[in-house]
C-alpha positions in Angstrom: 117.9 59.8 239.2 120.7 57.5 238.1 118.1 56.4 235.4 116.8 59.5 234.2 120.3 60.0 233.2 120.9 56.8 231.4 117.6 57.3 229.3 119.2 60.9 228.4 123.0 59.6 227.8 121.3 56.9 225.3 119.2 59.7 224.0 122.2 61.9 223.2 124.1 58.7 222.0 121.3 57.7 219.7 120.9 61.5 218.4 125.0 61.5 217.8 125.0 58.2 216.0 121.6 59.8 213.5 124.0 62.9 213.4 126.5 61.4 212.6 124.8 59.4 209.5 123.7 62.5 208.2 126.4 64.2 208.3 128.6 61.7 206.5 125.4 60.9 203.7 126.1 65.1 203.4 129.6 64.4 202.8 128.7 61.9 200.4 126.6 63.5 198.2 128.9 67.0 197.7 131.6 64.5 196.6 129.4 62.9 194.1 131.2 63.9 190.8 129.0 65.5 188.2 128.5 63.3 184.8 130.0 63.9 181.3 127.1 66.1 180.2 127.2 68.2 183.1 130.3 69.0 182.7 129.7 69.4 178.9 127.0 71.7 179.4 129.2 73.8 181.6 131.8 74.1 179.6 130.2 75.3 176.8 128.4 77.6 178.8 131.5 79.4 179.3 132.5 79.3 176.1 129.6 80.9 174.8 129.7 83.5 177.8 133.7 84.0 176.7 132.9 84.1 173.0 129.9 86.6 173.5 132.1 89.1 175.6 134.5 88.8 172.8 132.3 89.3 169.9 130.2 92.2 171.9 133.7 94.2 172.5 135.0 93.7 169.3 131.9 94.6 167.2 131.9 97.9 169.7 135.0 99.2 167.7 133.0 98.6 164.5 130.0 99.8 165.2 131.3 103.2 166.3 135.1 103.2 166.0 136.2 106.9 166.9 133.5 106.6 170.1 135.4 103.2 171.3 139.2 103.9 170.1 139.2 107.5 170.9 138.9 110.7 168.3 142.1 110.6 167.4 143.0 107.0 166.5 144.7 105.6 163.7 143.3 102.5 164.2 139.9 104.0 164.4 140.0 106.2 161.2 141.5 102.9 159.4 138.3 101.0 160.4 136.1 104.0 159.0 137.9 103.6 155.8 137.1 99.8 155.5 133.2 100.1 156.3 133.0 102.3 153.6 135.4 100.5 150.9 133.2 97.7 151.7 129.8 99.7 151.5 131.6 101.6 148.0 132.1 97.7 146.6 128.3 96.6 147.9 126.6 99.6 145.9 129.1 98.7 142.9 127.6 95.1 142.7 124.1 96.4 142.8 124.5 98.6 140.7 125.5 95.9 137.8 122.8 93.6 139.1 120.3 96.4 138.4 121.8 97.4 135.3 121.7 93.4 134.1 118.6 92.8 135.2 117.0 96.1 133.1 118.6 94.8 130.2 117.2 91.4 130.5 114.0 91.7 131.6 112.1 89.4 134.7 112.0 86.4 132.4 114.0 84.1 134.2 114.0 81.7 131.8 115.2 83.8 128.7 118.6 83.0 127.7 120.3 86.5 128.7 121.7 88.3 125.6 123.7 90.8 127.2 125.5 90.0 130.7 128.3 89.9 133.0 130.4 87.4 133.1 132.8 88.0 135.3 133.2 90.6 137.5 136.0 91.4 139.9 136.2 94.1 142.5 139.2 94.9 143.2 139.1 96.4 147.1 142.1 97.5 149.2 139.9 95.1 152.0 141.5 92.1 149.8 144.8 93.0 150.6 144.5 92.3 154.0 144.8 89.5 155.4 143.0 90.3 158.9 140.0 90.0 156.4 140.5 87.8 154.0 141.6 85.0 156.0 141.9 86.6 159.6 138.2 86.5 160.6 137.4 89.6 160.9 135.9 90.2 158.2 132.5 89.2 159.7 132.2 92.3 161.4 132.7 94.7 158.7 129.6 92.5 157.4 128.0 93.1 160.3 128.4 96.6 160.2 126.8 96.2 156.5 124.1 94.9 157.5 123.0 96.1 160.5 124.0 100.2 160.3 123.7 100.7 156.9 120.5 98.2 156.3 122.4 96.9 153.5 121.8 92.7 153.6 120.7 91.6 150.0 123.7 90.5 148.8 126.5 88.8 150.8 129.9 89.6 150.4 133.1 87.0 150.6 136.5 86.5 149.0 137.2 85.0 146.3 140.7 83.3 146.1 142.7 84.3 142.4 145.0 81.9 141.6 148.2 83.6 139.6 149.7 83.2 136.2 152.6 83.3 134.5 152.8 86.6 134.2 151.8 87.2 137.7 152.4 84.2 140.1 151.2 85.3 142.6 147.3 84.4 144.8 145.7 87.6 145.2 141.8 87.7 146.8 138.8 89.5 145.0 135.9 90.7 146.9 132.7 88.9 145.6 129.0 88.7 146.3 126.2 86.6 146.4 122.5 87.2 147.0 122.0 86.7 150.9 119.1 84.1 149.9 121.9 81.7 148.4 125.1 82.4 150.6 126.9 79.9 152.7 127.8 81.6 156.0 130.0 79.6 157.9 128.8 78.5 160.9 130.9 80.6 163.7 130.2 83.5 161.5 126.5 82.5 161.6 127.1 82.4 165.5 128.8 85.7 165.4 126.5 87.6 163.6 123.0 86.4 165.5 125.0 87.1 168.7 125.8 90.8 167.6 122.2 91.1 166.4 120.8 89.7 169.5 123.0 92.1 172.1 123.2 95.4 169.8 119.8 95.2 167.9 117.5 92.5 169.3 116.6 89.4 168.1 118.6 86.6 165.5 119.1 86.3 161.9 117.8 82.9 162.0 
């Protein structure tokens, strides 16, 4: 008897010990610290997640401004007015690429006779400042594109510097065929991310 319990004390002492290793190998491995790119890839994780939630609530008020701001907001009727000075400024520049390219023909190579030089479009959007240096001016393009199916030509700000007789910077609003524009890159990233969540798939 006394060594049937020996055999089962060592038993239990052996199983205790292997229990023991585990649980401490367990212990181990939860405080193994994660690497640089794992905590790289988590962070921008989140930062995508944060900028998406951003982008997706913010192009909400754009997209339909009364709907999201309520019928009777200034803020809201303000936005309305901007989508269209913008649209108003979009079908001006057509208009005067149309017009030029009528007069000159499809030979790209002719030396153009008649043309535009230079031509500014003065829009109240240019005097301010949440859209000409603010940022968030990438959703009124967005709205361009994507509502009104409007995305041949891209539009952008073009910095006037003053003169004598009026010193000071003003901003025109300008355009350039989508083909040759420069987006900047976080507007890139805003724009495919309001593509992909509102309209399905990426601008490329």
């Amino acid at each position: 008897m006394a060594g049937e319990q020996s055999k089962l004390s060592a038993a239990i002492n052996e199983f205790s010990q292997k229990l023991s290793r585990f649980n401490k190998a367990d212990d181990a491995k939860l405080n193994i610290q994660p690497s640089e790119s794992t905590k790289f890839d988590k962070a921008l994780s989140e930062r995508n997640e944060k900028l998406k939630k951003a982008v997706v609530a913010t192009y909400k008020i754009y997209k339909s401004p009364f709907e999201a701001l309520g019928a009777k907001s200034a803020r809201a009727d303000a936005i309305v007015k901007d989508e269209e000075a913008l649209y108003d400024a979009c079908k001006i520049y057509k208009a005067c690429m149309e017009i030029q390219n009528e007069i000159n023909g499809d030979d790209k190579n002719q030396v153009a006779q008649t043309y535009i030089k230079t031509l500014e479009i003065h829009s109240p959007l240019a005097e301010k400042s949440s859209y000409t240096t603010g940022g968030q001016m990438v959703y009124l393009i967005a709205w361009l594109f994507f509502e009104k199916s409007s995305a041949e030509f891209y539009p952008f700000f073009t910095q006037i510097g003053g003169t004598p007789e009026n010193p000071a910077i003003h901003y025109v609003l300008d355009f350039v065929n989508l083909d040759d524009a420069t987006i900047d890159d976080h507007d890139l990233e805003i724009l495919n991310c309001i593509k992909n969540e509102f309209y399905g798939g990426e601008i490329g």
